[in-house]
C-alpha positions in Angstrom: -42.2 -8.8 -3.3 -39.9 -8.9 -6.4 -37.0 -11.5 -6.5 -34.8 -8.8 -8.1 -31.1 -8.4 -7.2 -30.7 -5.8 -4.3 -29.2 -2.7 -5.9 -25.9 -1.2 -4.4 -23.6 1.8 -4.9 -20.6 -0.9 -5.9 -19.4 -1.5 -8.8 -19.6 -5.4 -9.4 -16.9 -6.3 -10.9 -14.5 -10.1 -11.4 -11.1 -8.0 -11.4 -9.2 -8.1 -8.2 -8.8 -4.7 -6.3 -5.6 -3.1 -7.1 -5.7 -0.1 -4.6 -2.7 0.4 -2.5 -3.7 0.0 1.3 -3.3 3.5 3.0 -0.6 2.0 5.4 1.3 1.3 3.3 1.8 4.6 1.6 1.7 6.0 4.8 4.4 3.6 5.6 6.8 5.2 2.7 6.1 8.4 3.8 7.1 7.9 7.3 10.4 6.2 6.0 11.2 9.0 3.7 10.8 11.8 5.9 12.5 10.2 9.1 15.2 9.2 6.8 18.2 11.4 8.9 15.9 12.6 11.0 15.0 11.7 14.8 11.8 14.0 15.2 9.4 16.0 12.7 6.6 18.5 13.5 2.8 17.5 12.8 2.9 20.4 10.3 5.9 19.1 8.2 4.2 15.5 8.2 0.8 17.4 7.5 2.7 19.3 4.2 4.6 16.2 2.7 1.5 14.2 3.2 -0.5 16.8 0.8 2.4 17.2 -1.2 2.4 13.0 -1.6 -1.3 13.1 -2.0 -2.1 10.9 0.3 -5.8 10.3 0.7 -8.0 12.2 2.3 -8.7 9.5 5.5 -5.0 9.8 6.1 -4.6 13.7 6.0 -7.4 14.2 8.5 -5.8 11.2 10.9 -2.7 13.8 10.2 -4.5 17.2 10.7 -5.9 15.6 14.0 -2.4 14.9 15.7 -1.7 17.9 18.3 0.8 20.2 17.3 4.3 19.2 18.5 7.1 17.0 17.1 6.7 13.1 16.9 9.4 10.6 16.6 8.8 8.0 13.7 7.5 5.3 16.1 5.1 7.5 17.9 3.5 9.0 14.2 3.7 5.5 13.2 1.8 4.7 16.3 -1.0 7.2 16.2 -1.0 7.3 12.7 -1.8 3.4 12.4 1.2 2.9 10.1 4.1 0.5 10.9 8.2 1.3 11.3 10.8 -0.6 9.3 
């Protein structure tokens, strides 16, 4: 046995994390494309989130939703984002 520190694929690091959380951006994209609007297809969600380039997590929870048209609470629902 070795009393060495256990190696990990992290960084170590003192510096807090910065990173956006995913809902939130999520969040902003909900608002700005329900802004006006009372229902949007999961295609037209699916485009503006590439188009936004949201991270991958997000546009497969996107890709996943069955075709159709959501209301912002319901895409904020499945989504796991949150509606102002």
């Amino acid at each position: 046995m070795t009393d060495d520190a256990p190696v990990t694929d992290e960084p170590v690091t003192d510096e807090p994390v910065t990173e956006e959380p995913d809902s939130r951006r999520l969040d902003e994209l909900l608002d700005d494309l329900y802004h006006g609007q009372e229902r949007i297809s999961q295609a037209d969600i699916y485009r503006r989130a590439v188009s936004a380039e949201l991270p991958a997590q997000l546009l497969s929870r996107i890709a996943a939703l069955p075709q159709g048209e959501y209301a912002a609470d319901e895409a904020a629902d499945l989504l796991g984002g949150s509606v102002a």
